[in-house]
C-alpha positions in Angstrom: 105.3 89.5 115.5 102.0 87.6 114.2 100.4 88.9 111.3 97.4 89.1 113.1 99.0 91.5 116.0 100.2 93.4 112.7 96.2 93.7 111.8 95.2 94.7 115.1 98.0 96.8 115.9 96.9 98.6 113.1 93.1 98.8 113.7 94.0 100.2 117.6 95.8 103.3 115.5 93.2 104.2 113.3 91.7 107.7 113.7 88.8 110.0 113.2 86.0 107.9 114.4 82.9 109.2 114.6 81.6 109.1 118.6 79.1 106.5 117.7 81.5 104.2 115.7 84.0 104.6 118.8 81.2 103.2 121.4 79.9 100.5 118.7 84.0 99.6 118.6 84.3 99.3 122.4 80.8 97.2 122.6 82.8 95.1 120.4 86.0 94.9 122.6 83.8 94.7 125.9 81.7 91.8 125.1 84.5 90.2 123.7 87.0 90.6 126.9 85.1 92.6 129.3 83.9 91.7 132.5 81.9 93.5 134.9 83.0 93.8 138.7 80.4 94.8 141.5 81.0 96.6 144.4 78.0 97.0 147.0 75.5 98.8 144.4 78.1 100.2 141.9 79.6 98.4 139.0 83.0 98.8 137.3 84.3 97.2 134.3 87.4 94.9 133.9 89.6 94.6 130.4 92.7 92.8 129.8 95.1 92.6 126.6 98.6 91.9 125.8 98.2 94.4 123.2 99.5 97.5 124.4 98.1 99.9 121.0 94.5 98.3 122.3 94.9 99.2 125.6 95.2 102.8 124.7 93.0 102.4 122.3 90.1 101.7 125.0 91.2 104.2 127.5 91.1 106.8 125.0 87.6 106.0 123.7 86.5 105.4 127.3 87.9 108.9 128.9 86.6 110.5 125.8 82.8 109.4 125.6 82.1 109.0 129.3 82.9 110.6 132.5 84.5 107.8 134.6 87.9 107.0 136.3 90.3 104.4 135.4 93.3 102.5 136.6 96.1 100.7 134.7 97.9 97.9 135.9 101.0 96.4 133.5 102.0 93.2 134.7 104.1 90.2 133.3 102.9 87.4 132.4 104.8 84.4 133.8 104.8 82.4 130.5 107.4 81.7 128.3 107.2 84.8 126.2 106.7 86.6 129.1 104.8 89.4 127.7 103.5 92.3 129.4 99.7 92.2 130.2 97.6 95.2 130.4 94.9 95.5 132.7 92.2 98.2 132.7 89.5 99.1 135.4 87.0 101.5 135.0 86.5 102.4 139.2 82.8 101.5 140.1 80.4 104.2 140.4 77.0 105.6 139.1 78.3 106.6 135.6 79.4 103.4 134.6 76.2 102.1 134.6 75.0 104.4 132.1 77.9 104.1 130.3 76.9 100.1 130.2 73.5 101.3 129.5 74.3 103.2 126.4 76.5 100.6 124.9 74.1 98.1 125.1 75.6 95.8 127.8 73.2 96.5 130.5 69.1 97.1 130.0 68.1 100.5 129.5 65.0 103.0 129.8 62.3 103.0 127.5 64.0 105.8 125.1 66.8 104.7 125.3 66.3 101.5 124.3 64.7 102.7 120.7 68.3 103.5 120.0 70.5 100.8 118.1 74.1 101.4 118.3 74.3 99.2 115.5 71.8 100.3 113.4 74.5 102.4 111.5 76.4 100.5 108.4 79.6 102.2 110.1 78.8 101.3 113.4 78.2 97.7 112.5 81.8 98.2 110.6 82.9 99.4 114.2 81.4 96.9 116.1 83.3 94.1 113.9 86.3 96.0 114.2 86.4 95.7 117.9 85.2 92.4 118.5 88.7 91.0 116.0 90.9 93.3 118.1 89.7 92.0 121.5 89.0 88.0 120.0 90.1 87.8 116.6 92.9 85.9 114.3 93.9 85.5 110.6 96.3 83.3 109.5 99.6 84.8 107.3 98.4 84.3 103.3 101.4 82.7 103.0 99.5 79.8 104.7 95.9 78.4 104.3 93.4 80.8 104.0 91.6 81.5 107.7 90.1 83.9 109.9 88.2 83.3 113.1 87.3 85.5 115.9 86.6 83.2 119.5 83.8 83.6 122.4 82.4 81.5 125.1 78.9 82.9 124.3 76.7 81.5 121.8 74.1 84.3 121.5 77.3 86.8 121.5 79.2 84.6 118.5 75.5 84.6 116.7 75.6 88.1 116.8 79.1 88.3 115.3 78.2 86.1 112.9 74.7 87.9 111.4 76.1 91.1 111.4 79.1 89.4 109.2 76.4 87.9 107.3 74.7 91.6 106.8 78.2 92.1 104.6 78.0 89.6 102.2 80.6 87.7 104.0 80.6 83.8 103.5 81.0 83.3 107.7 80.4 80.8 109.3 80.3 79.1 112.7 80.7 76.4 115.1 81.9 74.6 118.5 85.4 73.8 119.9 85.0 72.3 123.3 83.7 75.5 125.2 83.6 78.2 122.6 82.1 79.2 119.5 84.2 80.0 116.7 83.1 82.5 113.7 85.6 82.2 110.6 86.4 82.8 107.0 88.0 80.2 104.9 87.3 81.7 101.8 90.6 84.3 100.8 88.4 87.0 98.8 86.0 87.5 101.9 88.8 87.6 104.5 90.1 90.5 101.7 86.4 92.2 102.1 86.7 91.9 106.3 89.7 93.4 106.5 88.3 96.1 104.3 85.8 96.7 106.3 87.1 96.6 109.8 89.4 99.5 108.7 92.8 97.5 108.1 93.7 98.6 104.5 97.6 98.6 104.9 97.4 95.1 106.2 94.8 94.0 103.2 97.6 95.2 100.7 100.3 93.3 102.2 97.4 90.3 102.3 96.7 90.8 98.3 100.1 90.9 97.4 101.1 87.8 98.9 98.6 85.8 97.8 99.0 87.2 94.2 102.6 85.8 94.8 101.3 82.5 96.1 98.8 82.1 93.2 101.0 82.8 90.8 103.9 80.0 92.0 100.8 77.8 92.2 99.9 78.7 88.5 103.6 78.1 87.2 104.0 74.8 89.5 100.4 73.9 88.0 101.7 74.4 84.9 105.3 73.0 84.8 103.8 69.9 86.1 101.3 69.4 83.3 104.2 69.6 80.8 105.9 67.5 82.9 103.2 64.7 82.5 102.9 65.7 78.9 106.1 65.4 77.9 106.3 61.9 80.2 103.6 60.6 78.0 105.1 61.3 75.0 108.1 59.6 75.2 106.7 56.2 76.6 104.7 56.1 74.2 107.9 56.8 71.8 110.3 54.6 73.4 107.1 51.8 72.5 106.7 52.5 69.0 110.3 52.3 68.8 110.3 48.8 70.7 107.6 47.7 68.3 109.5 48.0 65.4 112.8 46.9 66.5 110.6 44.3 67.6 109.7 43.0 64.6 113.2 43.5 62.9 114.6 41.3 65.5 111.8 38.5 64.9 112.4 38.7 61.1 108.4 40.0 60.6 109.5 43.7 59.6 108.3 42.4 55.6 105.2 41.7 56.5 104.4 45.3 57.1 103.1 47.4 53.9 104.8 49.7 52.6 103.0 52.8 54.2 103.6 51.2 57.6 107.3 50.5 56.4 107.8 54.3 55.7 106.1 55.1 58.7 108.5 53.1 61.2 111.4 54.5 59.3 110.2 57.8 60.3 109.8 56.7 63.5 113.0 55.3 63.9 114.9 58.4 62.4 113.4 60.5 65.3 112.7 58.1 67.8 112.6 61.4 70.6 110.2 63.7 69.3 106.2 64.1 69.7 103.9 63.3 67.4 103.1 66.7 66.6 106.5 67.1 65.7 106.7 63.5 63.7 103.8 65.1 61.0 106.1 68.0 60.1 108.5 65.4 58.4 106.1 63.8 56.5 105.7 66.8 54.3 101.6 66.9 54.2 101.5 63.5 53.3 99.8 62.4 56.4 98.0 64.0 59.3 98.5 63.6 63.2 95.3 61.4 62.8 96.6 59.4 60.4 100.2 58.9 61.4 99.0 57.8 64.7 96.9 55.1 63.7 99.9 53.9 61.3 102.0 53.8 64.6 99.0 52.0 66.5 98.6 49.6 64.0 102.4 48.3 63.6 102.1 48.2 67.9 99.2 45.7 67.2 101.2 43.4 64.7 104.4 43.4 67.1 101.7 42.4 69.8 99.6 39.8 68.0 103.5 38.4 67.2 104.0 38.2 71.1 105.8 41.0 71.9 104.8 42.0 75.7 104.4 45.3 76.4 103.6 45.8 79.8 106.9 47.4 81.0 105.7 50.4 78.5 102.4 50.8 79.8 
C-alpha cells in the first residue's frame, strides 16, 4: 500500500468532528470527486473512490447531517490491480438540493448565503482534509520531498491553494495538460499539512524517516569531505616526496640550505602523513605556516630544474 492511501486511510477514520467541520470535509471531497446527476427537476449526487475507509467515511457524514437516501454500488475495476471501486449515489430529490445549498455547491437564499462554511480555522482544516482524501498524494520521505492534490477546475484548485496559503504553507500551483496541480515541495510544510489535515500518526512515521534520511545524508556529506581531504593530502605528499627524490636523483639536493635540507629529511622520514601532523615532529621549531612554505619552496627548485609535475596536479 501507498503511503499516501496510508494518509488517507487514516484521515477517513478520524473521529469527533464537529457537524460543521464534517460538511466543510465533504465540500472538500465533493468538489473534488463529486458530480451532480439530474433527474426531471430533482438533483442527486454521484461519488466514486477506490478507497473503501472514504467511502464510509462520506456515507456516514452524509446520513448523519442530511436527510437523504443512498445507494452503494462496489464494482471491479478491470485494470491490472483490479481493485474494487466504490460508487455512491445520493437518490434525487428535494433535500438534496438544500443539502447542495448548504455546502456551498449550489446558490443559496439571501441568509443563507451570509454563512461561510469556511469561515471557521477548523473548517478550513476540514475542508483541506477532504479535498487530499478525494484528490490528493504525497510521496514516501524516503523519496523527494512532494505533495500535490489534482483538479480540472482552475477557480476550484485557486481556492485550494489560498486557503493553503491562509496556513503559512509555501503552496503553490500550476498546469499539467488539463488539470491544475497544488503542491508542496518543501519537507517542513508537507510536515505542517499533514498536521493540519488531522494525520498525526502518518506525520510521525514522515518525521522519523526523514530524520533517518538527513542523518545518512549528513554522514555521507561528511565521509566524503574527509574523503577529499585526505585525497588532497597525500598528492600533495606523494609531490613533495617526488620533489626531493627529484633532486637527489639530478645530483642538486646540495644546493638546498640547510633549513630546506632538514626539512625534506622530515619529509622523507614520514612521507604519509598531513602537514598538521608533519609540525608535531619539528618540536616547535616551525609552524604549519612555515613548514609549508619550506616544502613549497624545494617544489619550486625541483621545478625551475625541470622536473614536470603535471601527473601530481
Amino acid at each position: 500500500m501507498s503511503y499516501s492511501s496510508d494518509v488517507k486511510n487514516e484521515l477517513a477514520r478520524l473521529e469527533g468532528q464537529k457537524p460543521c467541520c464534517e460538511k466543510a470535509e465533504l465540500l472538500g471531497v465533493l468538489r473534488m470527486s463529486g458530480a451532480l446527476i439530474l433527474r426531471g427537476k430533482n438533483i442527486g449526487i454521484h461519488f466514486s473512490t477506490e478507497n473503501a475507509a472514504l467511502a464510509r467515511r462520506v456515507l456516514q457524514v452524509l446520513k448523519s447531517n442530511y436527510q437523504v437516501q443512498t445507494e452503494v454500488v462496489i464494482t471491479r475495476s478491470r485494470r491490472l490491480k483490479k481493485n474494487n471501486r466504490y460508487q455512491i449515489e445520493v437518490v434525487p430529490d428535494g433535500n438534496v438540493a438544500k443539502a447542495l445549498q448548504e455546502l456551498q455547491i449550489l446558490p443559496a437564499g439571501e441568509e443563507d448565503a451570509k454563512y461561510n462554511l469556511l469561515g471557521r480555522s477548523c473548517c478550513r482544516k476540514a475542508f483541506l482534509r477532504g479535498v487530499f482524501m478525494a484528490g490528493g498524494s504525497v510521496s514516501r520521505p524516503s523519496s523527494d520531498y512532494h505533495m500535490e492534490i489534482v483538479t480540472e477546475n482552475e477557480e476550484f484548485a485557486r481556492l485550494i491553494l489560498k486557503t493553503m496559503q491562509g496556513f503559512s504553507l509555501s503552496a503553490r500551483m500550476t498546469d499539467r495538460k488539463k488539470d491544475y496541480i497544488v503542491y508542496l515541495k518543501d519537507g517542513d510544510h508537507i510536515i505542517d499539512f499533514l498536521s493540519i489535515i488531522g494525520a498525526h500518526q502518518s506525520l510521525l512515521e514522515f518525521e522519523n524517516v526523514r530524520i533517518v534520511k538527513e542523518m545518512r545524508n549528513n554522514v555521507n556529506r561528511q565521509v566524503n569531505c574527509e574523503t577529499a581531504n585526505l585525497n588532497k593530502v597525500i598528492r600533495a605528499s606523494l609531490l613533495q616526496v617526488a620533489c626531493i627524490n627529484y633532486l637527489q636523483e639530478q645530483g642538486l639536493y646540495e644546493l638546498l640550505s640547510d633549513k630546506l635540507k632538514e626539512t625534506a629529511a622530515l619529509r622523507l622520514q614520514h612521507p604519509d602523513i598531513s602537514l598538521n601532523d608533519l609540525v608535531e615532529f619539528t618540536e616547535g621549531a616551525v609552524g604549519k605556516s612555515g613548514l609549508n612554505h619550506r616544502l613549497k619552496k624545494i617544489q619550486q627548485i625541483a621545478v625551475n630544474r625541470g622536473m614536470d609535475i603535471s601527473e601530481y596536479i
